[in-house]
N, C-alpha and C positions, 0 to 999 in steps of 0.2 A: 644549406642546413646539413646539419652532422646528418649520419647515415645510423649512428647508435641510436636504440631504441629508447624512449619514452616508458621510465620505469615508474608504475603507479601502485604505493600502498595502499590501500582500502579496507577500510573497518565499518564492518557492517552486520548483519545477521550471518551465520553461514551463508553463501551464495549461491551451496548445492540445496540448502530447506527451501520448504515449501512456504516459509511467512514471504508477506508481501515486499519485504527491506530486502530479504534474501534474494526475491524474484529479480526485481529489480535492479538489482546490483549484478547478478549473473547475465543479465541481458546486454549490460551496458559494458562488463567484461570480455562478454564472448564477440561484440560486434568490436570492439578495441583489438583483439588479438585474432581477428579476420583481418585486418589491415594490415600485419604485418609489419607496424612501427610501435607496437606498444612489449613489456613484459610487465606481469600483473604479481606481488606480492601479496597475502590478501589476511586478512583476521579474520577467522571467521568465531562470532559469538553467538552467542545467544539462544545455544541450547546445548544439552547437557551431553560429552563426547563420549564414547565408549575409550577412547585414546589420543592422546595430544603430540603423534608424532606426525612431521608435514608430511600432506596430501601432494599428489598431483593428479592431474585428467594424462588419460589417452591420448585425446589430440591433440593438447597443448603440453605436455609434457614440462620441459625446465619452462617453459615461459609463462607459466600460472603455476604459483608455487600457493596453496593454502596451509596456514598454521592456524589449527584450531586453540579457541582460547575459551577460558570462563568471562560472563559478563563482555566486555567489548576488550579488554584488554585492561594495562595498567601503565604506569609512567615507566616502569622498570621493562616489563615486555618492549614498549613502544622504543624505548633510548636502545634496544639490543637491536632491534628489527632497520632503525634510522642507520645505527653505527654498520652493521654488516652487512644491511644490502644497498643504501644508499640511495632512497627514491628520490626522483626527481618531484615528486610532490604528494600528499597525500588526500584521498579522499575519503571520506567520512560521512553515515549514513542515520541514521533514525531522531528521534526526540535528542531536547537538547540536554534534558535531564542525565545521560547519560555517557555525557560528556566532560562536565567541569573540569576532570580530573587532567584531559587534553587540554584543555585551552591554560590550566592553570601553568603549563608548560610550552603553551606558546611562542615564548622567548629563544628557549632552545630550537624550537623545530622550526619557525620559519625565517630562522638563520640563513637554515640550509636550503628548506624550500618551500613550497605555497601547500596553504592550507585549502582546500576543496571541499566545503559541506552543499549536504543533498538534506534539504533543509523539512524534517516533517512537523507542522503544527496544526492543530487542531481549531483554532477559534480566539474571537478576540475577548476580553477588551486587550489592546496592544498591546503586550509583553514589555515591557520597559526594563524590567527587571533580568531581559536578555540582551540587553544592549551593548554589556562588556563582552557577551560570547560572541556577539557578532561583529563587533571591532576589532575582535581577535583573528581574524579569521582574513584569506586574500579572498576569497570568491564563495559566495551563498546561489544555491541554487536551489530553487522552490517548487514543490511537487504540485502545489496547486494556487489559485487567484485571489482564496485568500490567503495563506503565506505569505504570498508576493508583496503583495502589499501589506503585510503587517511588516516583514522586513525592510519593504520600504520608506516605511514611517516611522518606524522605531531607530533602522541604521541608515539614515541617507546618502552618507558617503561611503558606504563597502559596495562593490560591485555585484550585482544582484539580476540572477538569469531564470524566467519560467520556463521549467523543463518538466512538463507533468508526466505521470506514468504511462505506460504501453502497454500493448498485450499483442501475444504474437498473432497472426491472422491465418497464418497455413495450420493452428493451432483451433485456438476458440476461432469458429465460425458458423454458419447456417450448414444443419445437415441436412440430408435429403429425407423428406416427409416419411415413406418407405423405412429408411433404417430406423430412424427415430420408432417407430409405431413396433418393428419388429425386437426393438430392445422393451421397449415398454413392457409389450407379451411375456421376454421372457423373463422379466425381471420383478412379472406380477403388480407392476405400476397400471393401474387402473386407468380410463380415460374418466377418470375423476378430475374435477378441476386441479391441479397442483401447483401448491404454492412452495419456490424452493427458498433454502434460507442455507449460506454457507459461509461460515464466521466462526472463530473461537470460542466457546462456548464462555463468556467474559463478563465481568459486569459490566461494562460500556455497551457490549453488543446488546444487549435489552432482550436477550434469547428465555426469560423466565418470563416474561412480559408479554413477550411472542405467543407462548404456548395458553398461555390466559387467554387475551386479546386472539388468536384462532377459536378457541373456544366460545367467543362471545358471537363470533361470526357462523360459528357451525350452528348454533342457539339459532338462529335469523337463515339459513341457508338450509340447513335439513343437513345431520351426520353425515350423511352416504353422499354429500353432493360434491364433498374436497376433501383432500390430503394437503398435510403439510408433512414436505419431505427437509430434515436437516442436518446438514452432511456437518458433524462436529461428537467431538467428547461430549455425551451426557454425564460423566464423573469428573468431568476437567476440574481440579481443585481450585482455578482462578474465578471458577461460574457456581453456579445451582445444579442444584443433582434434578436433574429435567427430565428423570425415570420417576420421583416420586411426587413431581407438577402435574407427569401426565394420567396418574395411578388416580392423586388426588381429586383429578377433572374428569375421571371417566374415560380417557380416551386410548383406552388399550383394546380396541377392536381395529386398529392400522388407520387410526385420523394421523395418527404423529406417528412418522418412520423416521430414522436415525441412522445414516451411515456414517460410521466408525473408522471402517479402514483410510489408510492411505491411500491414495487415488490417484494417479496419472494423469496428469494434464488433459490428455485426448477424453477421458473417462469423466471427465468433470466438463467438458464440454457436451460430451450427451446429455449430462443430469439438465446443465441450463437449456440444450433443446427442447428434452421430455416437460420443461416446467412452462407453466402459463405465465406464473409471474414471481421476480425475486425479488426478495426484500432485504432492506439494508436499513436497519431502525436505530442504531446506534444513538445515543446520545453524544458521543465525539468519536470523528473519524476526519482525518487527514486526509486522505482520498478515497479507499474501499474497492478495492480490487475485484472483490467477488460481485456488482451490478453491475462494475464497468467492463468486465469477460460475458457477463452475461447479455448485456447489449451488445456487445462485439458476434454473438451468437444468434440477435435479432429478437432475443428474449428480452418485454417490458421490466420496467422496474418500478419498487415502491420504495422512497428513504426519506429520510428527515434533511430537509431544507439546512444543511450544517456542513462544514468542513468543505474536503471536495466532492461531495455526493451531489450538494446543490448546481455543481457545473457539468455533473455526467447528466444528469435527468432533462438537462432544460439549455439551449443557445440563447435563452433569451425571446424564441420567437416561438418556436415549435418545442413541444415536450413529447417525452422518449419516456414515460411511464407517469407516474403519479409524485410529487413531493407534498410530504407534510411542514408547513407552519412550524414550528417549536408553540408547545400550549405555553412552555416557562421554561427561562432565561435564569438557571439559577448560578450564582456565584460560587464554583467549589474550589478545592486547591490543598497545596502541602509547603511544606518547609521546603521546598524546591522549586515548586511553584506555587508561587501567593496568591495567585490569582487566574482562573478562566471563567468562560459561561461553560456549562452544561448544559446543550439544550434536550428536552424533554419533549416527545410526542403525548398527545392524550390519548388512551385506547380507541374512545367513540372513534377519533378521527381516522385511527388505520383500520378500524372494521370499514368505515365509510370507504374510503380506498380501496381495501380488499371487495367489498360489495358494487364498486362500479368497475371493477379490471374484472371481478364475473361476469357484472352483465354485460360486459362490451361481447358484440362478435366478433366469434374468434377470426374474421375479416380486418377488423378495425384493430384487434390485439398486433398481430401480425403487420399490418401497415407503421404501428408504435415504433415495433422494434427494428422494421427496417429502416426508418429514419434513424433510429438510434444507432445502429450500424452504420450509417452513412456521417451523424454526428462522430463517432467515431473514428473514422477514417479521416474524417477533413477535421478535425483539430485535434489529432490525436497519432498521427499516420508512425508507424513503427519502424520504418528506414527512413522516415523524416527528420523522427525527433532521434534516433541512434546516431544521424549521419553529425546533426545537431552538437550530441556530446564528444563526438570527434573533433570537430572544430575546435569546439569551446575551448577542451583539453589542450590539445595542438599549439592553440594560440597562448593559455597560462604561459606554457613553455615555452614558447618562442619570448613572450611581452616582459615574463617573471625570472625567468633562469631558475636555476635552481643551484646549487655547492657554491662554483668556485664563478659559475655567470650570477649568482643572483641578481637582482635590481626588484626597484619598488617595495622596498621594504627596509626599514629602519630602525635597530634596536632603539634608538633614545626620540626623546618628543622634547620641543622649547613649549612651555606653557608661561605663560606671563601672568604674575601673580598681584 
């Protein structure tokens, strides 16, 4: 095998942000370009730049080059990026909503070389109405079990790999009791019950719903007996103004704290130490990063039976915090998409939740979560599934070529009529 490097475009969230696409995609870059056979070109979108001249890191220097863009890119960006740097194949990251514009150019680009989506969907009924985006495409890989299978019954013949998310483990992990207690003190977190909650303040994440439904459990528990603490924008223009939820409910004596700032990875695994229990109530979520850091932490969880939430909570035998039911299965959708379920928790049922993760002892809490950390580990393991995408990679190239080796790929199709 040649000794030249395995050159890979990727379009995805910026890779240095903190959203969950961004996390993601820098994990799987930086263990790539540890190896020593990759160089990484990279799009980074999906949030607003101070300046759009290319990035580089410190340690990777010429071999991670980032070009910030608006939105994920465009056919004209993408045709400059193919012509002058020449990857040996491209990969591609979030909903597929955000894509057409790629695939409607398909023809051009895997000419040259293979197409690599990291495939995020949220819920069935099937998608069928993505079955052209997924014929388009050499290799689907799926963040979660159900993806997988909705890809696999929607495209049965594209090549289809479950590669679910990671989180780093010398990172989110179990603190020592001690420090946890001594950040508490100084950070005026109370040994009140806490329930954390860390999500974009969004109408999917159900964060105005949260603040009611806490409310109805503080009504049934006594004020003074929990906090909910939520690390998010209360002004986020995509959410509810959750300053004037909590003004409206009374709860401006510290029931509801709200951290704002940016936060460091290391600092976001204290909050999920110091909390009793996190929640993840979403009515659609593709996998949900923030229960699955917080199990990896040994902190229970509480989320809605939907997306990939319902395979971090539960193996099927033993469960790692609470899942709710969906009360209703409703049909919502756009010109882009015609059709998904939205599934919906009832309040009663997440106060019921939140009232037996209180009454449990914090014996039995603690036992929850360290199975869930053990869940974690065994199907989830973070130089598993890295070494995982190495391969995968490895082999497109070797099985696909790309320029002037391409193979398995043909611009024309016989269809008999």
């Amino acid at each position: 095998m040649s000794n030249k490097k395995i050159k890979i475009l990727t379009i995805s969230d910026h890779p240095l942000s903190p959203s969950g696409v961004g996390t993601q995609t820098k994990y799987i870059i930086e263990h790539l370009l540890k190896t020593g056979r990759y160089s990484i070109v990279s799009l980074g979108g999906a949030v607003k730049h101070e300046n759009y001249q290319p990035q580089k890191t410190k340690e990777w220097e010429d071999d991670w080059i980032l070009f910030p863009v608006d939105g994920y890119g465009n056919q004209d960006i993408l045709r400059s990026m193919i012509g002058n740097h020449r990857p040996d194949m491209i990969y591609f990251m979030t909903d597929p909503r955000f894509f057409p514009w790629l695939w409607d150019m398909e023809d051009e680009i895997r000419t040259h070389c293979p197409l690599v989506y990291y495939h995020v969907w949220d819920n069935t009924p099937y998608p069928f109405y993505n079955k052209p985006f997924y014929d388009s495409t050499d290799v689907i890989c799926t963040i979660s079990k159900v993806t997988d299978d909705i890809v696999r019954t929607v495209a049965p013949d594209v090549e289809c790999h479950y590669i679910p998310h990671i989180t780093p483990p010398n990172i989110f992990k179990k603190l020592p009791g001690d420090v946890v207690d001594n950040f508490k003190k100084q950070s005026s977190i109370d040994d009140k019950f806490l329930i954390f909650w860390n999500s974009r303040n969004a109408r999917r994440k159900m964060s105005g719903s949260l603040i009611f439904w806490f409310k109805d459990f503080l009504d049934k528990v006594g004020a003074d007996k929990a906090r909910l603490l939520m690390h998010t924008d209360p002004k986020d223009p995509h959410g509810q103004d959750l300053e004037v939820i909590i003004r409206e409910l009374g709860l401006v004596n510290g029931e509801v704290m709200f951290s704002t700032q940016k936060t460091a990875s290391e600092d976001l695994c204290m909050l999920y130490n110091a909390a009793d229990v996190t929640c993840g109530i979403s009515d659609a979520e593709g996998f949900g990063l923030s229960t699955f850091e917080s199990l990896a932490c040994e902190t229970p969880i509480i989320v809605t039976m939907t997306g990939g939430l319902q395979e971090q909570v539960t193996d099927g035998e033993e469960w790692f915090g609470i899942g709710i039911e969906p009360a209703s299965k409703a049909i919502i959708g756009s010109q882009n998409v015609p059709f998904i379920y939205e599934d919906r928790i009832a309040g009663e049922d997440f106060v019921d939740a939140l009232m037996k993760m209180y009454e449990m002892a914090p014996e039995e809490r603690a036992e929850m979560g360290s199975k869930g950390k053990q869940h974690i580990e065994r199907n989830y393991g973070y130089d598993k599934t890295l070494e995982k995408w190495d391969t995968l990679l490895t082999s497109i190239h070797e099985e696909r070529g790309s320029w002037n080796t391409r193979k398995k790929y043909n611009r024309w199709e016989v269809i008999s009529l």
